[in-house]
NUFINU-652093 format. One record per residue (C-alpha): x, y, z; residue number from 1. Coordinates in nm, 4 decimals. Example, Ala and Ser with C-alpha at 12.3 -4.5 7.8 and 13.67 -1.06 7.14 Angstrom:
{east 1.2300&north -0.4500&up 0.7800&i 1} $
{east 1.3670&north -0.1060&up 0.7140&i 2} $
This chain:
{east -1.1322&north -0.9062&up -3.0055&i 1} $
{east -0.8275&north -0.9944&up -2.7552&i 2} $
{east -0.5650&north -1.1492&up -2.8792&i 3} $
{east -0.4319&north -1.4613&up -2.6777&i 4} $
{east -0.1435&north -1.2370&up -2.5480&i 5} $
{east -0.3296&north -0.9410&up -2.4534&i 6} $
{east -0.5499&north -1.1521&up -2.1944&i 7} $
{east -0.2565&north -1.2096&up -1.9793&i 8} $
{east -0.1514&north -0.8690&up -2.0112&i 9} $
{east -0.4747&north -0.7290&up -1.9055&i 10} $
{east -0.4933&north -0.9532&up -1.5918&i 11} $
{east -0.1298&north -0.8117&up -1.4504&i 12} $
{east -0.2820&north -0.4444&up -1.4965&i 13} $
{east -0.6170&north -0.5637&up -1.3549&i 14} $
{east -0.4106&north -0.7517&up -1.0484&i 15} $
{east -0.1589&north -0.4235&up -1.0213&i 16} $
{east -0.4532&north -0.1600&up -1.0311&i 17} $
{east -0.5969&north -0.3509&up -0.7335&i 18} $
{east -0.3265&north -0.3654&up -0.5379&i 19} $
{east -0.2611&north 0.0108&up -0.5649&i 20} $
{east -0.6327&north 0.0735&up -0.4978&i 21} $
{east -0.5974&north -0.1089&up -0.1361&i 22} $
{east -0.2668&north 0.0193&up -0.0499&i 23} $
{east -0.4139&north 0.3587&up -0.1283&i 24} $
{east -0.7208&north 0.2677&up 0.0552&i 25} $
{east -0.4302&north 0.1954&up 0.3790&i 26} $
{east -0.2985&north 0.4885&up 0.3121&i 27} $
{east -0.5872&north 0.6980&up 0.3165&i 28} $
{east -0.6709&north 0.5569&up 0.6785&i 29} $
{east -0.3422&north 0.6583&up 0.7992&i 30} $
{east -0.3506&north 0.9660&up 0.6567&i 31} $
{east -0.6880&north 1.0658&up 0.7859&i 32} $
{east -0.7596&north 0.8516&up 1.0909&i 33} $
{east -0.4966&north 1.0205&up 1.3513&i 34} $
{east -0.5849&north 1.3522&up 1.2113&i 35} $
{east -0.9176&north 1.3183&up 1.2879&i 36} $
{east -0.8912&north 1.1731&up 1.6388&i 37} $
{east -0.5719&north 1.4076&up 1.6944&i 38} $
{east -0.7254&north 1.6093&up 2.0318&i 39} $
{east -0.8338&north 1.2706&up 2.1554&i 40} $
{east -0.4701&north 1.0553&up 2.1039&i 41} $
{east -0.3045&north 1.4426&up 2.2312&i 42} $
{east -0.3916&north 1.2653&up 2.5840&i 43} $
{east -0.1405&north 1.0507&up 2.6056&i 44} $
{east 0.2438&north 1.1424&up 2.6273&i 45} $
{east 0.5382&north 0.9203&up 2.5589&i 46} $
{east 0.8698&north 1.0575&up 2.6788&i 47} $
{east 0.6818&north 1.3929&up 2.7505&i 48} $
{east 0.5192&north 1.4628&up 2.3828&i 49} $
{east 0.1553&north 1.3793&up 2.2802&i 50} $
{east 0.1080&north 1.0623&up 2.1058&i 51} $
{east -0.0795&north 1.2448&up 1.7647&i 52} $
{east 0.3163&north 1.3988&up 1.7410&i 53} $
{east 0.4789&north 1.0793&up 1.7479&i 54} $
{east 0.2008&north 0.9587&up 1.5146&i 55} $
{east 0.2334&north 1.2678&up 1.2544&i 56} $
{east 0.6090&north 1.2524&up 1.3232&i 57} $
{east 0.7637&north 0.9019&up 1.3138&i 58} $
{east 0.4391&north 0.6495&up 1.2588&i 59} $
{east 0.2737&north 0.7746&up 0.9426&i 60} $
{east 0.5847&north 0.8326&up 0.7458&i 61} $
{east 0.7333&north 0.4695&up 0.8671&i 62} $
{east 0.3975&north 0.3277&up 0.7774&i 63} $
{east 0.3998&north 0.5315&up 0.4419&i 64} $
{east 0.7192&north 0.3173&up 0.4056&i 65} $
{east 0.6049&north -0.0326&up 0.4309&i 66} $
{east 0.3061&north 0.0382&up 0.1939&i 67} $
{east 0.5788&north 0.1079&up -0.0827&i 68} $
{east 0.7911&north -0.1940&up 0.0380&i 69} $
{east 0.5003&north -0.3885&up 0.0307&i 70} $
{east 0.3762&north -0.3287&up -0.3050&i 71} $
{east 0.7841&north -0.3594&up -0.4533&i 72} $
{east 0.8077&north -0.6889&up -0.2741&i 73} $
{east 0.4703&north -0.7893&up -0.4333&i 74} $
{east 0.4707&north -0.6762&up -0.7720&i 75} $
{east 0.8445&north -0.8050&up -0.7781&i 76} $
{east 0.7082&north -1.1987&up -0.6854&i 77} $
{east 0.4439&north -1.1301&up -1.0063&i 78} $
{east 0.6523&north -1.0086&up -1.1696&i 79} $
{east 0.8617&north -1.2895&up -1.2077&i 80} $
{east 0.6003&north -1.5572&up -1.1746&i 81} $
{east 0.4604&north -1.3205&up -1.4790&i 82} $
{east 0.8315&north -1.3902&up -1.6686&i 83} $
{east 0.8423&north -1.7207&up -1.5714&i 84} $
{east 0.4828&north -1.8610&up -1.7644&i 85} $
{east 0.4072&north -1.5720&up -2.0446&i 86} $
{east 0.1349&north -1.7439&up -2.2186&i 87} $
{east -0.0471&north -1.8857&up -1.9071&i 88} $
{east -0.2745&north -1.7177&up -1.7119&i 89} $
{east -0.1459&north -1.5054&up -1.3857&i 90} $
């Protein structure tokens, strides 16, 4: 039986595991999208290189980025709203 404590405690795993589950889903689509459409998006140039370079080289890596920013800025707000009531639920 779950203690009083442990109830909280299971919601901030259950509310982290799902956040990592869609930023993984986000990843996943720009990981897999460009590559897959990479001969169609090698149509267009910008300053003389095909646009599935400057997404391989500069877009998914910036994006890969923010997902990680994103889920530091997030778990860092739960984490102290988490601090702030212990015993309540999250």
């Amino acid at each position: 039986m779950p203690t009083a404590q442990a109830r909280p405690r299971t919601r901030y795993w259950h509310h982290n595991l799902l956040l990592i589950v869609g930023l993984l889903c986000i990843w996943c689509l720009v990981t897999f999208v460009p590559a897959y459409f990479a001969l169609e998006l090698s149509r267009y140039f910008i300053f003389g290189w095909p646009f599935s370079f400057w997404m391989a080289a500069f877009g998914a890596p910036l994006f890969f980025l923010l997902i990680v920013g994103v889920y530091a800025w997030h778990m860092a707000r739960y984490d102290q709203r988490a601090r702030r009531t212990p015993e309540a639920d999250h």
